[in-house]
C-alpha positions as semicolon CSV with decimal commas, in nm:
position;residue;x (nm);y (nm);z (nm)
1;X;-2,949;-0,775;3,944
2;X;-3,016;-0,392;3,919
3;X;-2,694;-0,323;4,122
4;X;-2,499;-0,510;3,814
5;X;-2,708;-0,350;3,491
6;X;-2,741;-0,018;3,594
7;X;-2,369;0,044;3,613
8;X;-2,330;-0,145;3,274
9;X;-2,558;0,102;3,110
10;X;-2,437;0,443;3,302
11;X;-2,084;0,273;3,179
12;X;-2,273;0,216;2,812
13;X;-2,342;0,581;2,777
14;X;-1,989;0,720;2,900
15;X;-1,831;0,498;2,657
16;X;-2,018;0,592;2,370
17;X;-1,948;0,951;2,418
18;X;-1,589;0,862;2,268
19;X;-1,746;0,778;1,948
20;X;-1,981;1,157;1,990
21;X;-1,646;1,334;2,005
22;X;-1,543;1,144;1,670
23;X;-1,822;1,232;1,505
24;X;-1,816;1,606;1,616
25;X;-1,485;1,631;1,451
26;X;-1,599;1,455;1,142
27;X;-1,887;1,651;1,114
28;X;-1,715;2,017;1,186
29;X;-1,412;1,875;0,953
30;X;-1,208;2,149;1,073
31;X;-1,183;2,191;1,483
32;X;-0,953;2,452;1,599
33;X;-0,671;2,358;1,872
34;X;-0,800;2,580;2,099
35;X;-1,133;2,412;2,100
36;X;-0,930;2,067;2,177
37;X;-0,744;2,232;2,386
38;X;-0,988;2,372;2,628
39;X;-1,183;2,025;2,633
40;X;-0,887;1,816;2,735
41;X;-0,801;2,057;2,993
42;X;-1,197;2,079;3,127
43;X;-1,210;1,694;3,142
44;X;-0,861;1,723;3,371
45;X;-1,060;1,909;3,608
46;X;-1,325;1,680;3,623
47;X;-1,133;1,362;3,663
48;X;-0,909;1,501;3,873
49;X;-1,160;1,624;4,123
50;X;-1,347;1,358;4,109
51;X;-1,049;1,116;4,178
52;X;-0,958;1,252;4,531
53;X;-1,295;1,465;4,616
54;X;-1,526;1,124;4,549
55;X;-1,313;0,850;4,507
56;X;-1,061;0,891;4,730
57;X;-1,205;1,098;5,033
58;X;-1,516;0,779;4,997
59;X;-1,240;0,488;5,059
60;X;-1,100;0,699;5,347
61;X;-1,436;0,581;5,555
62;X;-1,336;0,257;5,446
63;X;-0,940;0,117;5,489
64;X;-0,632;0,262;5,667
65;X;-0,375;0,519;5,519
66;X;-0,119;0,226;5,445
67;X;-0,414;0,033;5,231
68;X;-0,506;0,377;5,073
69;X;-0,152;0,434;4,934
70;X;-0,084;0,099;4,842
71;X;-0,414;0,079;4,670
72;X;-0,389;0,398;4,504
73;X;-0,021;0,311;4,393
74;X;-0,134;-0,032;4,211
75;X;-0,421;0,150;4,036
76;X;-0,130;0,412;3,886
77;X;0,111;0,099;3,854
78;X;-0,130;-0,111;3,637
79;X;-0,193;0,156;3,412
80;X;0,202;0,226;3,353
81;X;0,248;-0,129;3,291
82;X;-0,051;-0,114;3,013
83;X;0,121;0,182;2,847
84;X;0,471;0,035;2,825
85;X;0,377;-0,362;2,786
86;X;0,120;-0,297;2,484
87;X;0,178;-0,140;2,196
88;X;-0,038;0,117;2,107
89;X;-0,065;0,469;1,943
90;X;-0,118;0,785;2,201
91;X;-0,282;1,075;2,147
92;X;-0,036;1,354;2,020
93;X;-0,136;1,677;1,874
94;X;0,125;1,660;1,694
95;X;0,135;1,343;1,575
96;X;-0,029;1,338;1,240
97;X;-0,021;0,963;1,107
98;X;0,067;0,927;0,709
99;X;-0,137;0,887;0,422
100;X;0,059;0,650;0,286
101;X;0,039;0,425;0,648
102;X;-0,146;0,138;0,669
103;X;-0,462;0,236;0,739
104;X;-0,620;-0,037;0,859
105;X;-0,336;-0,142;1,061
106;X;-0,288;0,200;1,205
107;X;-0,693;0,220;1,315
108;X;-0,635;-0,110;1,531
109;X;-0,345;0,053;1,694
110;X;-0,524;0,379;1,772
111;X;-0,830;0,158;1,858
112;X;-0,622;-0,021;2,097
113;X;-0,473;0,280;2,273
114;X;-0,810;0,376;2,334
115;X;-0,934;0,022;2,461
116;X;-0,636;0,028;2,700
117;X;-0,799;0,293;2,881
118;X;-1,190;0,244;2,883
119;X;-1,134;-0,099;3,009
120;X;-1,038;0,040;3,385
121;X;-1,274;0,290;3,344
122;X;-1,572;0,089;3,315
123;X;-1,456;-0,087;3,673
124;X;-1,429;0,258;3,801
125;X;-1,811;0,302;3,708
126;X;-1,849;-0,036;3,841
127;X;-1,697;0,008;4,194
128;X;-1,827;0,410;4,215
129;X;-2,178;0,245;4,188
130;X;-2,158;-0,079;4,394
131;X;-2,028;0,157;4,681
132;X;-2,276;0,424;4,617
133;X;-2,507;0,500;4,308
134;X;-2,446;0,854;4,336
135;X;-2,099;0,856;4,342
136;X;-2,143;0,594;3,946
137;X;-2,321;0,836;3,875
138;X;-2,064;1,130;3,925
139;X;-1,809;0,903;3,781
140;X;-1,958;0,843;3,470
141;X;-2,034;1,190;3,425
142;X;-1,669;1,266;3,454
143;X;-1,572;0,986;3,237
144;X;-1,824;1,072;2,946
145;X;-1,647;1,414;2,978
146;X;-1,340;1,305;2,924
147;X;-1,399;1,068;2,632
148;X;-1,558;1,331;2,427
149;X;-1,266;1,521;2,362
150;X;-1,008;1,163;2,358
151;X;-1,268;1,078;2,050
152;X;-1,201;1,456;1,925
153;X;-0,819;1,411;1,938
154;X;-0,838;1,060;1,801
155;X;-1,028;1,169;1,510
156;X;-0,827;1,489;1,409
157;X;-0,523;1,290;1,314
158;X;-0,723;1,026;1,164
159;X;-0,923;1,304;0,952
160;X;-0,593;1,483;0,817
161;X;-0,426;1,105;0,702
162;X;-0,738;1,062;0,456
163;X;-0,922;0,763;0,621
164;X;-1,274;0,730;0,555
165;X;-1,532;0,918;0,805
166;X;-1,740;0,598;0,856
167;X;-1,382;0,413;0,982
168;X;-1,334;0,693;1,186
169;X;-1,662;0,664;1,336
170;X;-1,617;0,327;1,380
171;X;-1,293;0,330;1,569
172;X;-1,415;0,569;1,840
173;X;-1,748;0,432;1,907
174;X;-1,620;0,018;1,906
175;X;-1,335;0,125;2,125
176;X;-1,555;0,339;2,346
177;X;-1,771;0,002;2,431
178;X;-1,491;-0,150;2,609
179;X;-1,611;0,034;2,872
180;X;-1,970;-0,125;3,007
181;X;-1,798;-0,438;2,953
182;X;-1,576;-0,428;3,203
183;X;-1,867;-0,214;3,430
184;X;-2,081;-0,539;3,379
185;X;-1,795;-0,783;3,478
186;X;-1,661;-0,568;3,778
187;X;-2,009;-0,496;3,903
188;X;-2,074;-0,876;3,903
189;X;-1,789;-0,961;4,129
190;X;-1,796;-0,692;4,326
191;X;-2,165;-0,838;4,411
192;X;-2,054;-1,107;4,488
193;X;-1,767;-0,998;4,629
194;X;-1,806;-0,657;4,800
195;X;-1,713;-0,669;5,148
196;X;-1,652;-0,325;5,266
197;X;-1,280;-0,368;5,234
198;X;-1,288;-0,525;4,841
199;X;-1,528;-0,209;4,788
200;X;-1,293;0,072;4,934
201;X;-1,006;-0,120;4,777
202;X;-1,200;-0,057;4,435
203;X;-1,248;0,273;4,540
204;X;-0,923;0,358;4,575
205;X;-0,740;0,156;4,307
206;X;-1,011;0,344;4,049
207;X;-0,844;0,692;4,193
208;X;-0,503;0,553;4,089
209;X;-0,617;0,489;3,741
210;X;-0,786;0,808;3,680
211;X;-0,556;1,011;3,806
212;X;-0,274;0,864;3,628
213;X;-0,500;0,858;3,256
214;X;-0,508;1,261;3,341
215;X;-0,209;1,293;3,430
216;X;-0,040;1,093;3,164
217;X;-0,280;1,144;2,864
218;X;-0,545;1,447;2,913
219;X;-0,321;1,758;3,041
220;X;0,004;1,663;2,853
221;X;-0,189;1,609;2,520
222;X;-0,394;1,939;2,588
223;X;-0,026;2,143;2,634
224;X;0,101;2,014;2,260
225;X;-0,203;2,223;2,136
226;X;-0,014;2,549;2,253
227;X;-0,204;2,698;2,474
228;X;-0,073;2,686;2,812
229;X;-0,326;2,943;2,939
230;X;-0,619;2,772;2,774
231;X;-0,536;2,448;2,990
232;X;-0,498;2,606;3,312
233;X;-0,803;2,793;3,329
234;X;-0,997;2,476;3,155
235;X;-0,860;2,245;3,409
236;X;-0,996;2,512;3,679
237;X;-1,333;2,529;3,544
238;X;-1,357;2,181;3,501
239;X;-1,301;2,141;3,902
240;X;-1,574;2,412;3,933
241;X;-1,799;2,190;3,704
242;X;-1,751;1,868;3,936
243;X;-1,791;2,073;4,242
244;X;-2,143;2,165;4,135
245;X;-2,218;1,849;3,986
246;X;-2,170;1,718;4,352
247;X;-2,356;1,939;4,522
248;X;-2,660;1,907;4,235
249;X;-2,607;1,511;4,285
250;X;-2,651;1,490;4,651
């Protein structure tokens, strides 16, 4: 059963780093956009690379170029059809919520945004791992990198409307647990499951969703901050980041 508890707590860990990047911007009170910025764009890099680099180029070895694309395209697919079926608050910079909102009401919404995503990405840990522990092991790294700063940008708006710090720590670390749920229930059928197609199938449907979450929440969020310059060179260094973390790894 280590094959189905050791992604669940890799998964654990990446998910809780949602609720450290709360509590970082509860605890500095005052983070500057270029800070936010720079992490969004750094966490691009890294789930980006890892995507096609890991991901990707491992469920090559696996399946055809027809069951790649398909694959990919239902991983991207199922996350559009999350965004636009259930309602949810996204991470703006701009988007500062009201203090006379319903607060409680509002932090379920936000919550639920958040849940949205770190549901797929505790398979992602879970099908990384049952393919190779390595590669879960690369993937959560790139996943506790990006929910650092999505706690950050959660909390900012959160901060400036007036809600209580221990609510705000609450909402990022609750919805960060999502996560090594689904690692532990993905993991389990996948062992029981995981012929070599199933597995590169997982591979390559957990490319589709990570490269869509960047590419639909990380690097537009990180241009509303302003600094288009800031992003790019992030986003570079974050690649540069992954690339070592391979080599390290292996």
């Amino acid at each position: 059963m280590a094959s189905v508890f050791e992604p669940f707590l890799l998964s654990l860990v990446a998910g809780m780093a949602t609720g450290i990047g709360g509590m970082i911007a509860i605890a500095l009170r005052k983070v500057t956009h270029r800070v936010v910025s720079f992490s969004l764009g750094f966490a691009s890099g890294v789930m980006l690379l890892v995507s096609f680099n890991n991901l990707f180029f491992e469920a090559q070895k696996l399946l055809s170029h027809i069951e790649l694309i398909v694959m990919f395209s239902v991983g991207a697919l199922m996350m559009i059809a999350l965004d636009l079926t259930i309602p949810h608050i996204e991470l703006t910079a701009g988007g500062k919520i009201s203090k006379n909102a319903e607060k409680l009401r509002t932090g379920k919404l936000i919550a639920l945004g958040i849940t949205l995503h770190n549901l797929p990405e505790g398979l992602v840990v879970a099908a990384g791992y049952t393919y190779m522990p390595r590669l879960g092991l690369i993937i959560a790294i790139a996943i506790m990198l990006h929910n650092i700063p999505e706690g950050l940008a959660t909390a900012i708006p959160l901060t400036e409307a007036g809600m209580k710090p221990i609510k705000i720590a609450l909402i990022t670390l609750l919805s960060g647990l999502a996560e090594p749920l689904a690692a532990l229930v993905g993991a389990l059928a996948l062992s029981l499951l995981g012929t070599t197609t199933i597995v590169g199938f997982s591979l390559v449907f957990a490319a589709g969703v990570m490269t869509y979450i960047t590419a639909d929440e990380l690097i537009p969020v990180a241009h509303e901050y302003g600094y288009k310059h800031t992003v790019s060179v992030s986003l570079l260094v974050g690649i540069i980041f992954a690339l070592l973390i391979d080599v390290i790894l292996s």
